[in-house]
N, C-alpha and C positions, 0 to 999 in steps of 0.2 A: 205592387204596381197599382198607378193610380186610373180613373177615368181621367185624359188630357182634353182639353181645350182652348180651340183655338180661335183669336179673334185679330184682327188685322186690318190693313188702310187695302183700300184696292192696288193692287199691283205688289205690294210685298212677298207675295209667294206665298202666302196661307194653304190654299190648296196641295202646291207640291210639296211644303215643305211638312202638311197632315199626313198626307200620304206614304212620306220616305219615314217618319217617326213610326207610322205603324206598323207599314211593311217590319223595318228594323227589331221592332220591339215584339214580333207574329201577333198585332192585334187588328181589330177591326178599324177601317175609318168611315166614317159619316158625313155625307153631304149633302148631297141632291139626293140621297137613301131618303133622308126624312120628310122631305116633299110627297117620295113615292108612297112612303106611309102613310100621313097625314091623307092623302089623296083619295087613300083605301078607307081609311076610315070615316072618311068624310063623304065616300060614295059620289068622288067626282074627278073629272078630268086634272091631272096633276100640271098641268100645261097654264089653266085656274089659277093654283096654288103659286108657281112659280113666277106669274105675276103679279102675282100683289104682298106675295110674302119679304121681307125685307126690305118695302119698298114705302115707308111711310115719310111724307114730305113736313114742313110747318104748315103750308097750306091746310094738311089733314085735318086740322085745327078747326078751320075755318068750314072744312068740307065736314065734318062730325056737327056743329051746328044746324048746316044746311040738310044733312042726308043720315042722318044715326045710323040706318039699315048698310049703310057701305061701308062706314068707316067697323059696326062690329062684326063686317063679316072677316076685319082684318084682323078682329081680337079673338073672332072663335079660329079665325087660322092658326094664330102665335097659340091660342088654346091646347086645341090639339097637336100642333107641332112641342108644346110644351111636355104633354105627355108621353110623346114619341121619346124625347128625350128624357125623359127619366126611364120609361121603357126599358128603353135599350144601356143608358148607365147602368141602371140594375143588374143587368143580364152579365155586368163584368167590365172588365178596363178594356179602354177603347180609346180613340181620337172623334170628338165630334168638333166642328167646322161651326162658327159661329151662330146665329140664332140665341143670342142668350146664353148658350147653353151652362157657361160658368156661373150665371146669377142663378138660374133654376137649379142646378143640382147642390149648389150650397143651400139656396132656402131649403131643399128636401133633405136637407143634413148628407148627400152625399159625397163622399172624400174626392177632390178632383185639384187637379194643376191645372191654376185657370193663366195662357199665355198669351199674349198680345203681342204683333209682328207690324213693325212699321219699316219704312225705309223713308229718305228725301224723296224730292219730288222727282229727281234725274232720275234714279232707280227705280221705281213705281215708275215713270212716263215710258221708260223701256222695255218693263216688262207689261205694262197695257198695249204698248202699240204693236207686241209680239203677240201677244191676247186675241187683241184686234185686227189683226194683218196690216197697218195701217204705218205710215211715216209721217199720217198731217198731224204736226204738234197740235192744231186748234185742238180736230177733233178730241185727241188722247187727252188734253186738257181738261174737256167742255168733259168726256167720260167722267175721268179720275173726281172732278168734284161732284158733280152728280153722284156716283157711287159711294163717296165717302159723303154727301151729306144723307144719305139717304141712310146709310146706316149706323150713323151717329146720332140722326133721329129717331131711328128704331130702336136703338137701345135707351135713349133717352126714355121714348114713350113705357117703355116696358120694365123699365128697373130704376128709373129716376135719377141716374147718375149718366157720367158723359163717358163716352166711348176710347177719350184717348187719356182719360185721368190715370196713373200711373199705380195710383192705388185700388185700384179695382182688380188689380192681376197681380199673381204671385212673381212672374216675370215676365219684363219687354222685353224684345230683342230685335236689334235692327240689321235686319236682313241685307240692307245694302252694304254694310258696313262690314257685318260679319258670314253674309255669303248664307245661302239654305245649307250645306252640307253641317257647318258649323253650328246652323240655327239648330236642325234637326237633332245632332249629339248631345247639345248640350241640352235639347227638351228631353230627348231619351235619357240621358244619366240624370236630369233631376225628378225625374219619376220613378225608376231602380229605385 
């Protein structure tokens, strides 16, 4: 069995459907775990970390011109959450939750099933606004792109390729189409 990863559009079910493969599979999963680490190691409030981690804009661009000292406090963040992540791959097969994590543990030669989870925008706008407590389609709108550019730009920044290229992952799967329980078996039997 392998270390899984997993990466995802907001609202596809990344979360639940990390969690039901690991549970299934008796291994660990990672998410807001490596915040708490990175946090510890970094000898600061993880509260810090959880806003500004994953959260780099095009703007960032323009703001690393203007401000060097804020944009590389985002790179000694992805830093250490970098190592967090191999950390903890090392330690054995596990589910870690986006952050790169499929770019990092190939560069570090570690064996991983890297999966990418999307759904349409019907699907994602339902499971956001379940997320969000919310039925105003603005808002679930004005979220879903905000959080998908946000981390389409992240990954950009940090591995130079785009987020929903199809060849960056071993497998897509669309969650709206084929449901988390389906998503979930079929990441579990391809890692068996």
């Amino acid at each position: 069995m392998k270390v899984i990863t997993i990466s995802r559009v907001y609202g596809a079910g990344g979360h639940s459907i990390g969690k039901k493969v690991a549970e299934t599979l008796g291994i660990e999963f990672y998410d807001r775990d490596i915040i708490k680490e990175t946090a510890l190691a970094m000898g600061i409030d993880p509260e810090l970390i959880k806003a500004a981690e994953e959260h780099i804009t095009k703007g960032d661009t323009l703001l690393r011109a203007i401000s060097p000292i804020s944009y590389d406090y985002k790179n000694t963040i992805f830093n250490y959450e970098r190592n967090a992540i191999v950390k903890i791959a090392s330690e054995g097969p596990c589910v870690i939750l986006g952050r790169c994590a499929g770019e990092i543990l190939q560069e570090e030669g570690i064996d991983c099933l890297n999966v990418f989870l999307f759904a349409d925008s019907i699907h994602c706008g339902k499971r956001v606004g379940e997320l969000l407590n919310t039925t105003d389609v603005n808002l679930i709108a004005r979220e879903m792109k905000k959080q998908n550019s946000s981390r389409n730009a992240y990954f950009t920044r940090y591995t130079g390729k785009h987020l929903m290229d199809s060849q960056n992952w071993h497998m897509t799967l669309d969650t709206g189409v084929l449901g988390f329980d389906t998503c979930a078996k079929i990441i579990c039997d391809a890692a068996r």
